[in-house]
C-alpha positions in Angstrom: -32.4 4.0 -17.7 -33.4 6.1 -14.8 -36.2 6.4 -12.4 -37.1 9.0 -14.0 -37.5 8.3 -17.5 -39.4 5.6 -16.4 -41.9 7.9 -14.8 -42.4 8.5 -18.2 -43.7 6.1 -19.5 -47.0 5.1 -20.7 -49.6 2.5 -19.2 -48.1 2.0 -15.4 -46.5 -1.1 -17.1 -43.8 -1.0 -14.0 -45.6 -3.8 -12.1 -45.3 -6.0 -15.5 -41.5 -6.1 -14.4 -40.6 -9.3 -12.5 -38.0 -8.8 -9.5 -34.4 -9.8 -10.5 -35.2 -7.7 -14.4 -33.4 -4.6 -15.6 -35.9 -1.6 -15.9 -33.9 -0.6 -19.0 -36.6 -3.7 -20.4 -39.7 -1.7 -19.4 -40.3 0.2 -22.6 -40.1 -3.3 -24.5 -43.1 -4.6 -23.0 -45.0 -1.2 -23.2 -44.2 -1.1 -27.0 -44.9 -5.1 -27.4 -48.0 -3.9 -25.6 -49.1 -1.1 -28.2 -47.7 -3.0 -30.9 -50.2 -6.0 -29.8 -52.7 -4.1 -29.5 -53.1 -2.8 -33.1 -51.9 -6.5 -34.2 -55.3 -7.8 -32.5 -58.1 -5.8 -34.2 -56.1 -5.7 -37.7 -56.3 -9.2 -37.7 -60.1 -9.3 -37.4 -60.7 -6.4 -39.2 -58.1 -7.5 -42.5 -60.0 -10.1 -44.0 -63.2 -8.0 -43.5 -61.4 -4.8 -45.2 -60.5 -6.9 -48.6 -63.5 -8.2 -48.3 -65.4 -4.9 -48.5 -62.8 -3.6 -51.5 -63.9 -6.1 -53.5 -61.2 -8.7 -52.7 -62.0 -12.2 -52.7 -61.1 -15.4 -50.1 -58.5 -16.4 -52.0 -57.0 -13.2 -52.6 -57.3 -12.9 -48.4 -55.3 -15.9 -47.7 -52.3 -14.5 -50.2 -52.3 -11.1 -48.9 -52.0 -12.5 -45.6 -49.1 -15.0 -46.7 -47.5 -11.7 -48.2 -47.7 -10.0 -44.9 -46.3 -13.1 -43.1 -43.7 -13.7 -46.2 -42.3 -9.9 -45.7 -41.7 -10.3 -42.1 -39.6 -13.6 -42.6 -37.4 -11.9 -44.7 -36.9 -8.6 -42.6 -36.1 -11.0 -40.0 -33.8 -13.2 -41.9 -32.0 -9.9 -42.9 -31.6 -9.0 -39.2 -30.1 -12.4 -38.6 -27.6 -12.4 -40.9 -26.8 -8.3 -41.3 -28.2 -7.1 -37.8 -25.4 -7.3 -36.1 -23.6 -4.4 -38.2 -26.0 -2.2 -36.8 -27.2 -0.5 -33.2 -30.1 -2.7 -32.3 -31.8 0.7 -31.4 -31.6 2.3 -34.6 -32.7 -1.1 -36.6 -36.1 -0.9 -33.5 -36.6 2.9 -34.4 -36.6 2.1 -38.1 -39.0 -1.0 -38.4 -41.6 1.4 -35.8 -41.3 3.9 -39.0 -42.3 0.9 -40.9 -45.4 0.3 -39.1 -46.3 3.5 -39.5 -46.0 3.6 -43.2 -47.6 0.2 -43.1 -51.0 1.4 -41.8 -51.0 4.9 -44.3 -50.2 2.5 -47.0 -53.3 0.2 -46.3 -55.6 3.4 -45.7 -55.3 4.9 -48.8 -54.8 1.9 -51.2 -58.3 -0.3 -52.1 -56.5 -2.1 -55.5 -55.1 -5.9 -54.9 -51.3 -5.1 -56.4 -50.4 -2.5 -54.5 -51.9 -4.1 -51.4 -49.7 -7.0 -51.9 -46.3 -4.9 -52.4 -47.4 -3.1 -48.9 -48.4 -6.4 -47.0 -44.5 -7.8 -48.2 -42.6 -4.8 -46.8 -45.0 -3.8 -44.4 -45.5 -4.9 -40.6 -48.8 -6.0 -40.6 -49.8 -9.5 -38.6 -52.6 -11.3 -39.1 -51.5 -13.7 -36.7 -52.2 -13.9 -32.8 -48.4 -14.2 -32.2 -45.2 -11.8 -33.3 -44.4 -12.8 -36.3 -42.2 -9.8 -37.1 -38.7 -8.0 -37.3 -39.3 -6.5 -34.0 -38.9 -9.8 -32.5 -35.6 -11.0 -32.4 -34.5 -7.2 -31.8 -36.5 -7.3 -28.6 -36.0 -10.7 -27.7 -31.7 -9.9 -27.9 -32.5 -7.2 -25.5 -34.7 -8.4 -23.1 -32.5 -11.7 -22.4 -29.4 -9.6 -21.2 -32.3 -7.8 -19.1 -32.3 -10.8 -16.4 -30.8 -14.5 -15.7 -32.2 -18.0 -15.3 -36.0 -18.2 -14.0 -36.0 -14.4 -13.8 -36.0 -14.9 -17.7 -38.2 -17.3 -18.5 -40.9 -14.6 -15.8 -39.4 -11.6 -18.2 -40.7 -13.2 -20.9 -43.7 -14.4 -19.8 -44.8 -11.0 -18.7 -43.6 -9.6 -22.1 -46.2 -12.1 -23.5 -48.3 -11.3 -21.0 -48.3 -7.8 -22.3 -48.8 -8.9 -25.5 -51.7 -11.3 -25.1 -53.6 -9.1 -23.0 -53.1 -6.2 -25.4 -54.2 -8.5 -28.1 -57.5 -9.1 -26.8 -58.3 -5.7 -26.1 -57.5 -4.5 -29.7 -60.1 -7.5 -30.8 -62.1 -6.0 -29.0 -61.6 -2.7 -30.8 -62.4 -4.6 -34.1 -65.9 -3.2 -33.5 -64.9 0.2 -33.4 -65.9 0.5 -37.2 -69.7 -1.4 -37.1 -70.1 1.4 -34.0 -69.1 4.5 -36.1 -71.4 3.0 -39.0 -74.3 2.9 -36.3 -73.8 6.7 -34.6 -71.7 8.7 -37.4 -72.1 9.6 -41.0 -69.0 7.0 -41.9 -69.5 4.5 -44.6 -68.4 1.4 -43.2 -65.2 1.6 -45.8 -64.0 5.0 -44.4 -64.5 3.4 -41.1 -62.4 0.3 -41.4 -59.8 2.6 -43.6 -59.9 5.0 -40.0 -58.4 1.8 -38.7 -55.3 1.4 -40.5 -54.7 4.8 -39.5 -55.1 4.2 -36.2 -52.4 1.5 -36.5 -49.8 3.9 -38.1 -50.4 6.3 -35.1 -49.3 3.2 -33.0 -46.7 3.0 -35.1 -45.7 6.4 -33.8 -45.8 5.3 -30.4 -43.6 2.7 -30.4 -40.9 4.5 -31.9 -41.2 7.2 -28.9 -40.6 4.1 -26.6 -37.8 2.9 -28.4 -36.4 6.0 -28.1 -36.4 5.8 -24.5 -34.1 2.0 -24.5 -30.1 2.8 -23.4 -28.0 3.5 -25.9 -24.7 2.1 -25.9 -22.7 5.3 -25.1 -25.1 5.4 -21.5 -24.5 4.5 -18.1 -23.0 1.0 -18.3 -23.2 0.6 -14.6 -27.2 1.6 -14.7 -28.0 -0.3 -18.0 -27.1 -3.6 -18.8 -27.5 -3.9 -22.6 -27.0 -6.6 -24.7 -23.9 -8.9 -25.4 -21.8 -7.8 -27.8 -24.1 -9.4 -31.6 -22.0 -12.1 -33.3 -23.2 -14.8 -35.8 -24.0 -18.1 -34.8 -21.2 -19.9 -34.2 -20.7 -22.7 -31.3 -24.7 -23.2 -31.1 -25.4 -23.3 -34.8 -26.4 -27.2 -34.8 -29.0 -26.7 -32.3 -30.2 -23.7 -33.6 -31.0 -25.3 -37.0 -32.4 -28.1 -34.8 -35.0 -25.9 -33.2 -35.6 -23.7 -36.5 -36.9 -26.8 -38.5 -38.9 -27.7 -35.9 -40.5 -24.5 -35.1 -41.3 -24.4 -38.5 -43.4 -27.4 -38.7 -45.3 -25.7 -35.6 -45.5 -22.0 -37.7 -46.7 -24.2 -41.0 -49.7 -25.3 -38.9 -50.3 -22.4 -37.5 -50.6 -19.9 -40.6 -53.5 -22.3 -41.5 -55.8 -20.8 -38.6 -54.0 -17.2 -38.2 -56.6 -15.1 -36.7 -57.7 -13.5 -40.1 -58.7 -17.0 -40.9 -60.3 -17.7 -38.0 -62.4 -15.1 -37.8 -63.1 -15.5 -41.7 -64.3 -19.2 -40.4 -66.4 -18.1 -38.4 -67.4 -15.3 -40.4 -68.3 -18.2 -42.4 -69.3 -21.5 -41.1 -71.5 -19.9 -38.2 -72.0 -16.5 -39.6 -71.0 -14.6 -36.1 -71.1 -10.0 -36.9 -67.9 -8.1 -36.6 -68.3 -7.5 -33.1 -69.3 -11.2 -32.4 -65.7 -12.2 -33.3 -64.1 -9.6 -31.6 -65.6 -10.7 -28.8 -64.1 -14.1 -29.0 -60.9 -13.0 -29.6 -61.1 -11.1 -26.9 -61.8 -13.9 -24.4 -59.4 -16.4 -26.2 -56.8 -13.2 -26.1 -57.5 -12.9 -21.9 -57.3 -16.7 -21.8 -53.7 -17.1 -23.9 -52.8 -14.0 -21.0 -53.4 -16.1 -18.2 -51.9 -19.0 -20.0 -48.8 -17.3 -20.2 -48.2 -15.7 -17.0 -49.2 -19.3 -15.1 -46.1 -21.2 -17.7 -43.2 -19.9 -15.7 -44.2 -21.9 -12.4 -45.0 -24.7 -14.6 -41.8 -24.5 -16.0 -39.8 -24.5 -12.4 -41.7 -27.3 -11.8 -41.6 -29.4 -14.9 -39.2 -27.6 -17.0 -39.1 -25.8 -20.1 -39.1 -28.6 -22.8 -42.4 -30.3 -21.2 -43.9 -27.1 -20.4 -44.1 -26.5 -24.5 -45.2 -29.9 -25.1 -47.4 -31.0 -22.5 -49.6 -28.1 -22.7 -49.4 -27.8 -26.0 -51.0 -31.5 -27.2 -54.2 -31.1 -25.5 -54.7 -28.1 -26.9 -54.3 -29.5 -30.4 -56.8 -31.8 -30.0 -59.2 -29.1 -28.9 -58.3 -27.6 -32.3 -59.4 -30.8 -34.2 -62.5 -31.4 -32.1 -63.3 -27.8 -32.7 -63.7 -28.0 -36.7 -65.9 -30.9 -36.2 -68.3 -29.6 -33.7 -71.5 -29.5 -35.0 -72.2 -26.0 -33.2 -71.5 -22.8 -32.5 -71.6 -23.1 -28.6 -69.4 -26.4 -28.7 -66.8 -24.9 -31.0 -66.4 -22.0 -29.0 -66.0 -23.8 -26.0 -63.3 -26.3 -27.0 -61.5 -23.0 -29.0 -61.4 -21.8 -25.4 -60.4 -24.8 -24.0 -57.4 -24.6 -26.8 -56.6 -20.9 -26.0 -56.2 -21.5 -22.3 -53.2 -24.4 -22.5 -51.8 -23.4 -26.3 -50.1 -20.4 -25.4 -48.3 -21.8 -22.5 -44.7 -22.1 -24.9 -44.6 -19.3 -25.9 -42.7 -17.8 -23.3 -40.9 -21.0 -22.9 -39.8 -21.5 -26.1 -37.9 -18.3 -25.9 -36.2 -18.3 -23.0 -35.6 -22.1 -24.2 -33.7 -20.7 -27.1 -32.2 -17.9 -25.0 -30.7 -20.5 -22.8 -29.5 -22.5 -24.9 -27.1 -20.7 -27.2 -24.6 -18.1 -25.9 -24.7 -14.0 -25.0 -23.4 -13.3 -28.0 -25.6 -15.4 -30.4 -29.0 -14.8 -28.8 -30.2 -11.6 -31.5 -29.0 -14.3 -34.4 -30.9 -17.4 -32.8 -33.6 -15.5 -32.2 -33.7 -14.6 -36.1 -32.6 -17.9 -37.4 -35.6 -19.4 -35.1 -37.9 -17.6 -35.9 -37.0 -16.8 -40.1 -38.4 -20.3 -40.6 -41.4 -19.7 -38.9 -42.5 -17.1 -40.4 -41.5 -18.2 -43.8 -43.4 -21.5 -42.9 -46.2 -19.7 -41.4 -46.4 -17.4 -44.6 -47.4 -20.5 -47.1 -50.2 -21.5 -45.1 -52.6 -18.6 -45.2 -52.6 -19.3 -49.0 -53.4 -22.8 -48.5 -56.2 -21.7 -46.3 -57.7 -19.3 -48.4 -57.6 -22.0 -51.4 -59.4 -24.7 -49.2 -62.1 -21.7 -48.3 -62.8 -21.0 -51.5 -63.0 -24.8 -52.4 -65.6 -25.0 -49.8 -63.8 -27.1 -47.8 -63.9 -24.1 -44.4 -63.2 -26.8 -41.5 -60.3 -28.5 -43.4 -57.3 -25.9 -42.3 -58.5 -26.4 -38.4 -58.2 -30.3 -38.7 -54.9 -29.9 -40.8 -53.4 -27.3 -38.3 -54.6 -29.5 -35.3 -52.9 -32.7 -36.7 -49.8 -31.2 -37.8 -49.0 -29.2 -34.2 -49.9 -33.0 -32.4 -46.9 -34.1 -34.4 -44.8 -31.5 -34.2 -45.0 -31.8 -30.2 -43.8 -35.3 -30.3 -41.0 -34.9 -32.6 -39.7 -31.6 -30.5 -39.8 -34.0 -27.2 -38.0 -37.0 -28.7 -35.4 -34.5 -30.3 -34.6 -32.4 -27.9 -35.4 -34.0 -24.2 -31.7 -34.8 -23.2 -30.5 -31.3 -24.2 -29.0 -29.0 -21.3 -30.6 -25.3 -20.8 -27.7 -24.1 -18.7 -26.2 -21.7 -20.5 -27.1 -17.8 -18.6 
């Protein structure tokens, strides 16, 4: 990609590149950034939407496992078929997606055709990716840079997301504002939303359309190794995909759209008092991320995502037995500044650790579990709300992720990260 095109672009996301990076990965983070950014307030603003239609909790946890359950198999079909296809094209296509995604949820309001939208749809009700576009843009970015440049690539491409994230929670009360100073009904407003998120949709595929393209300048853009299937990493790959799994299963029991529905809930906080806190927990996970690189130069990548990660558990657990609304929020906090610290790690773990060639499947085969892990949960959740039993998913989450840390360290401590 040239200077030029990259004049181009949206946001002034150049300083977001680390030195050492190809700018061919710039419009990755700017559409990781947009893409995060519709991700945070639909996450707030979901379970408040099904809600108003009529919907019940338990009918809120399964649409959000549907939504979760549809991106696990788009992913898993990218693993295993991706490779057949230009990475661009299979980018361009799954932004048309989102975009259909959001016009789908606008103009539907009955529970069946919701659910068939949320499966082959892109929405996340999550506070991380859960989606196809991540092991598309995960291929790409680690060809974009080598060793710690990497691991600060993907940090920043976090970063982009976390920050953009906590900005769209904040935009979750955009609709309770155009109920106050407009004619909307509070319905038209949250359906203006979805909308919104399609136009994003739009955006994105304008910056994908911008990535090289594999007739380009080879000498100006490095793109990605050549796709192949998982071959000499396989065993370590499965390794790292059943135990990322165990971390995803915990986690789709406190997705954002539950969260907020708990404290929608247990402490009865507005719209806008939610997206607040998501907000701050959003700018919190940001800093979280773009400090784990020089944690990980000093202690490494394996006990960067552990170490920072048990603490933060415990938070979790303390947090659904705190018996108020300051205290909860301030251990939540505690939990959003040290949890998100692996999640750059843990990719440019799995980058490093298979070959070139592999990285587009591992990414997919990584994260396919996860997300059909993480789509069971919500469910679970929902059923446990409605049972009355509102604190039980934070203390099950908390527990499970303390385990999951240990079992990650003991398994894969003595592994080398050497491969570039």
């Amino acid at each position: 990609m040239n200077t030029k095109s990259l004049s181009h672009l949206p946001f002034g996301l150049g300083w977001l590149l680390p030195a050492g990076v190809d700018p061919g990965a710039l419009p990755l983070l700017a559409a990781r950034a947009l893409r995060a950014f519709g991700d945070g307030y639909m996450a707030v603003l979901l379970p408040a939407y099904l809600l108003a239609i009529g919907l019940g909790t338990l009918e809120v946890g399964i649409v959000s496992t549907a939504t979760m359950l549809g991106s696990a198999l788009a992913t898993l079909a990218v693993g295993a078929w991706g490779h057949r296809f230009p990475g661009g094209r299979l980018l361009r296509c799954a932004a048309l997606l989102m975009a259909a995604t959001g016009l789908g949820f606008a103009g539907l309001s009955s529970f069946w055709p919701l659910l068939i939208v949320a499966l082959v749809g892109t929405l996340n009700p999550s506070s991380g990716d859960v989606s196809v576009f991540l092991p598309l843009e995960h291929a790409r970015l680690a060809s974009a840079a080598q060793g710690s440049a990497r691991t600060a690539l993907f940090a920043r491409y976090s970063l982009a997301g976390a920050l953009c994230a906590a900005l769209g929670a904040l935009a979750a009360a955009v609709p309770d504002w155009l109920v106050r100073h407009t004619e909307w009904g509070r319905l038209d407003a949250l359906r203006g939303m979805f909308l919104a998120y399609a136009a994003i949709g739009l955006a994105v595929l304008r910056l994908y359309r911008a990535l090289p393209s594999p007739d380009g300048d080879a000498g100006a853009n490095k793109l990605p190794a050549a796709p192949a299937p998982l071959g000499p990493s396989r065993g370590v790959v499965m390794r790292l995909a059943a135990l990322f799994s165990v971390d995803a299963f915990a986690g789709g029991l406190t997705v954002n759209a539950l969260m907020s529905l708990w404290l929608l809930e247990r402490f009865g906080l507005s719209l806008s008092q939610a997206g607040v806190f998501f907000f701050w927990t959003g700018l919190l996970s940001a800093a979280s991320q773009l400090a784990a690189p020089r944690v990980a130069q000093r202690i490494g990548l394996l006990n960067t995502m552990v170490f920072t990660h048990l603490p933060a558990n415990i938070c979790l657990v303390l947090a659904a037995l705190a018996p108020s609304l300051p205290i909860a929020l301030g251990l939540l906090f505690v939990r959003s500044a040290l949890s998100s610290m692996d999640v750059p790690t843990r990719t440019a773990y799995v980058m490093a650790v298979v070959t070139p060639g592999e990285r587009s499947a591992a990414a997919s085969f990584t994260a396919v579990p996860r997300s059909l892990a993480a789509a069971l949960s919500p469910t679970l959740s929902g059923a446990l709300f409605a049972a009355g039993w509102i604190s039980m998913p934070l203390i099950a989450c908390g527990v499970l992720k303390i385990g999951y840390d240990l079992a990650l360290w003991r398994a894969m401590r003595r592994s080398p990260v050497d491969r570039q």
